[in-house]
C-alpha positions, 0 to 999 in steps of 0.5 A, a space after each residue: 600430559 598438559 605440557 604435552 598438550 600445549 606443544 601440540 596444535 588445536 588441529 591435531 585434536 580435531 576430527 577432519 571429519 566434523 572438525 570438532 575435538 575428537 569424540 571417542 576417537 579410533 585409528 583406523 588401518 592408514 593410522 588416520 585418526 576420526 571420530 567413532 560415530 563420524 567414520 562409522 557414518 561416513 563408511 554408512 554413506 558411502 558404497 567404498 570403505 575407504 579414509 576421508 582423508 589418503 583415500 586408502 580403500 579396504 577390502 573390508 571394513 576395518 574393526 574400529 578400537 578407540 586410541 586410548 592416547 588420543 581419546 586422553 589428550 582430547 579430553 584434556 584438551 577439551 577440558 583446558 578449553 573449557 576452563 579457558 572459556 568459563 574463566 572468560 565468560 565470566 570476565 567479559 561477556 554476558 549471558 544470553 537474553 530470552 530473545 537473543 540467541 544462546 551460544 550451543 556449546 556454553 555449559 551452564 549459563 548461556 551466553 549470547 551468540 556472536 555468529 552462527 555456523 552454516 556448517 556446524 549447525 551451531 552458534 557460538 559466544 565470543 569465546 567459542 567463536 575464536 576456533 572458527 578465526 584460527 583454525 584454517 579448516 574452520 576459518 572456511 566455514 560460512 558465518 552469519 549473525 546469530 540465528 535459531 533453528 539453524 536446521 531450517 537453512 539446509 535443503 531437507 532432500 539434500 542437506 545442503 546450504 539453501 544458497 539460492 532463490 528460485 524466482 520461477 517458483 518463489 522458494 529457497 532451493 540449494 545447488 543440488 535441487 536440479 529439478 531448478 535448474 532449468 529456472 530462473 535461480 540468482 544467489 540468496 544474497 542477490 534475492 535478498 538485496 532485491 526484496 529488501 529494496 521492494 520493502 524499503 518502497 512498500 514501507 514509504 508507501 504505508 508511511 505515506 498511507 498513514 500521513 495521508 490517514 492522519 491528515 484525513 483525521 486532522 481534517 476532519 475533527 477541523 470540519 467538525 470544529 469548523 461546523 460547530 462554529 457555524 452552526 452557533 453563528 448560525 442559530 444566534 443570528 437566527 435567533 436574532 431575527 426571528 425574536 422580532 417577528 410574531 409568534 407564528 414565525 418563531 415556531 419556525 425559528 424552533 424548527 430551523 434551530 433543531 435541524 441544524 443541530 440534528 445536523 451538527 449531531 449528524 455530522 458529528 455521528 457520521 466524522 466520529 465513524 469515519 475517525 474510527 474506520 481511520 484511526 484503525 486504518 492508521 493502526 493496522 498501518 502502524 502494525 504492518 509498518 512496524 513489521 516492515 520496519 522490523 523485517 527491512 533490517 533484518 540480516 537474515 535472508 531466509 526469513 526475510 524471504 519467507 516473510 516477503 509475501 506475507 508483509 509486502 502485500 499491502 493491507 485493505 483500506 479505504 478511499 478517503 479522498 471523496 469523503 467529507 464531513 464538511 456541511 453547508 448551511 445556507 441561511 443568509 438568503 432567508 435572512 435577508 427575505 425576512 429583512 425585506 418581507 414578512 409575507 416570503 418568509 413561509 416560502 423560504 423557510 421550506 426551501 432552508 429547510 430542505 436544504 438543511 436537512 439534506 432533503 432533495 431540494 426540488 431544483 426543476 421547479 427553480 428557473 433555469 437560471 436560478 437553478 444553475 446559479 444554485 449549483 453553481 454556489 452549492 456544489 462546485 468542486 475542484 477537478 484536476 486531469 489525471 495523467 496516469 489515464 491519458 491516451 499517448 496523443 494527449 498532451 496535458 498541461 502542467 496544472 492539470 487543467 488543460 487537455 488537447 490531442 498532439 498528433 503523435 504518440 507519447 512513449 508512456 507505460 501501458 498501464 491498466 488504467 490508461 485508455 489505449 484506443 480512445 482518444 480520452 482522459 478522466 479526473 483524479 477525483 472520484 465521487 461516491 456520494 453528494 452532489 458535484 459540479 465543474 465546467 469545462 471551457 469547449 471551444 473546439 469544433 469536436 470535443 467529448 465531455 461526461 462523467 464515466 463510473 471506475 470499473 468502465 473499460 479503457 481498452 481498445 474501442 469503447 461504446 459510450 452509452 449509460 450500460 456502459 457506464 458512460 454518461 457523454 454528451 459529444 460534438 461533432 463537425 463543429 454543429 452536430 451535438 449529441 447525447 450519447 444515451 441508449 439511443 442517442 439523441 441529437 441536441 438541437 442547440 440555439 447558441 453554440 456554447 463555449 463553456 459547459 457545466 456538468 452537474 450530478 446528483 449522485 443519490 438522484 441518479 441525475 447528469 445534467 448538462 448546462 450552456 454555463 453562459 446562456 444559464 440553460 440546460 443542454 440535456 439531463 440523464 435521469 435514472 442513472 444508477 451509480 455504485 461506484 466512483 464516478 469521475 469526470 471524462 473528458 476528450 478533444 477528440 481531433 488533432 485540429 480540436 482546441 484544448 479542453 479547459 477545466 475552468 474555476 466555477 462562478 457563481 453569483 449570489 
């Protein structure tokens, strides 16, 4: 019998119906051979009774005995394979780990699959791969990397290969889902390509998110370092000029030592809470990156289309661009009053204080002059133009700092944070907290200039008022100066100015306007309620306007 069976092929021992070896297999009329439970099925299926495989029909349905012959010669057959493929098991391949894919057909110890079959519905090791390489009828099947629950790739309604993508409704479908057919529907392997570039942007972009976590923490434990330094400097200098004065002034001293270190405790408390918000930023961050890095490599293009949505969606966090721990401790000036007067000490010291403490500092009971010239050395900060935000006709400069109107529109993207109809443009940095200040050289003879809360609308014609969320003053026809409040209110100005300075005090709810060359104020919106980002707003307004400078701030002491 076994040298029967080596002159025989490996076809002839395969059913043409499930192209495996023959289980109990039984001849049929025609004298074609099939599987038992394979024809019975086929014939249960199908509303002729006819052979798979010459198409003879029967009038009835044939009784089915089992070729005796055959069923030997199969068993033999399976048993040579068998004894063939433990024998190589044992030599060169190893068995399957807990997270790799066990080969379905090793008996015994499972070895580790090399590819799955679409087809048959089964992986297989090394070994029982090698019929799906010579077999011609097995050569056509359709192999993959290993994978479990081979199950899951067939249409449930159809039992077909999920083959494609429906994009229309964003699920596999195969090529009987005629209900698709009217959809937008591309290969799996193309949908695939497609989702795997979208990972491998979505994945930059977390790593960027993380880099820019990170740096935020480097940042600020340096501001944490950075203050503790100043404040030792500080309270060993203080120290130092208040042990020459008199007992009433060093109960002073003791109070100037504890509201810095209050503050350095503050400052502290508050960065170890931002350190911790970001710290589990960076880890779920790392987590969703991990996943993305897991999924981008992924061969398995059902699972990465299942797992898409889920991944590509990126994880809440937080605005950190705003965010600073960074304290300003300003004690030069009361050591140079005590220098010079024992008798200014009093007036001083209240004034240190409250700014120490973060208490308002009563700024409207300082001279104009002086009170600009104290923001100004306080409060300045860096703003640069954003470009996502500007309308067509603006024309930026490549700094950032400059903004003039062209006469044409630019072909830019429509997208949602751009002004569409007004002819503006706002900062890129947004403030939530504290107190900012930035000038604006305004030579034109019509310009708009302001700050605008985040959620204000950029589409279509805008009303600038504060119920807006727009707090605007504006020139026009080269003398008309207006606050756009509710109502608005003409500005009678004895100079025109050429460099503006805005300062808000975000808490107070204050928007102050200042002439920065005549050191005077243009006009103050008080009351102001702010829940949201801020940020500056600026407009040339006209063809014929000269650019909008963002200047650096000067201040003396």
């Amino acid at each position: 019998m076994a040298s029967a069976i080596s002159l025989l092929s490996e076809e002839q021992f395969l059913c043409s119906i499930c192209l495996d070896v023959f289980t109990e297999p039984v001849f049929i009329p025609c004298g074609h051979n099939f599987c038992k439970a394979c024809i019975t099925k086929y014939w249960d299926n199908n509303d002729q009774c006819d052979c798979p495989m010459c198409k003879k029909s029967f009038a009835n349905r044939p009784d089915l005995f089992v070729n005796t012959l055959v069923s030997e010669m199969a068993a033999q057959f399976r048993k040579s394979v068998d004894v063939k493929a433990a024998s190589s098991e044992s030599h060169n391949q190893e068995a399957a780990k807990p997270v790799q894919v066990p080969c379905d057909v090793c008996s015994g110890t499972k070895l580790k699959a090399l590819k799955s079959c679409l087809v048959c519905l089964a992986s297989y090791c090394e070994t029982h791969l090698e019929p799906h390489q010579r077999v011609a009828a097995l050569k056509r099947h359709k192999l993959i990397d290993p994978v479990e629950n081979l199950e899951d790739r067939m249409c449930k309604k159809h039992d077909k290969f999920l083959d494609l993508f429906c994009r229309t409704d964003q699920t596999c479908v195969c090529v009987m889902c005629t209900e698709h057919k009217t959809h937008d529907t591309v290969p799996l392997e193309e949908e695939y390509e497609e989702k795997k570039a979208q990972l491998g942007k979505k994945k930059a972009e977390v790593q960027e998110m993380i880099q820019e976590r990170q740096l935020k923490v480097q940042e600020m434990k340096a501001s944490v370092q950075l203050n503790k330094k100043d404040t030792e400097e500080e309270i060993a200098k203080s120290v130092e000029v208040f042990t020459a004065l008199v007992a009433s002034i060093q109960r002073n001293q003791a109070e100037l030592i504890e509201v810095i270190e209050e503050k350095q405790r503050a400052a502290e408390k508050q960065a170890e809470g931002f350190i911790k918000e970001l710290e589990q930023e960076i880890s779920e961050l790392q987590r969703r990156s991990t996943e993305l890095e897991r999924l981008s490599h992924t061969e398995d293009h059902l699972h990465l289309l299942q797992s898409f949505p889920s991944c590509s969606s990126s994880p809440h966090t937080n605005n950190w661009s705003g965010i600073s721990v960074r304290t300003h401790l300003c004690v030069e000036t009361v050591r140079r009053a005590v220098a010079q007067m024992e008798e200014t000490l009093t007036k001083e010291m209240t004034t240190l204080l409250g700014d120490i403490e973060g208490i308002k500092e009563d700024l409207e009971k300082l001279p104009e002059d002086v009170r600009l010239r104290r923001i100004q050395q306080l409060y300045a900060v860096d703003v640069t133009l954003d470009a996502d935000t500007a309308h067509p006709k603006l024309i930026l400069s490549e700094d950032g700092k400059q903004v003039r109107c062209g006469n044409r529109r630019q072909n830019l993207p429509d997208n949602p944070e751009r002004f569409d109809h007004c002819i503006d443009v706002l900062g890129k940095e947004g403030f939530s907290s504290g107190r900012f200040y930035f000038e604006v050289q305004v030579k034109g003879n019509e310009w708009d200039l302001g700050v605008v809360r985040e959620s204000s609308n950029r589409k279509g014609k805008i009303s600038s008022n504060p119920n807006k969320g727009r707090w605007v003053i504006w020139l026009r026809d080269g003398n008309n100066y207006q606050s756009l409040d509710d109502p608005r209110v003409p500005l009678s100005l004895t100079e025109k100015p050429e460099k503006v300075g805005v300062f808000v005090d975000y808490e107070e709810g204050l928007v102050s306007f200042y002439d920065v060359e005549a050191e005077t104020l243009i006009y103050s919106f008080t009351g102001c309620t702010f829940k949201e980002n801020i940020y500056p707003f600026f407009s040339p307004s006209n063809d014929e306007a000269a650019p909008l400078i963002i200047t650096p701030v000067k201040h003396t002491e």
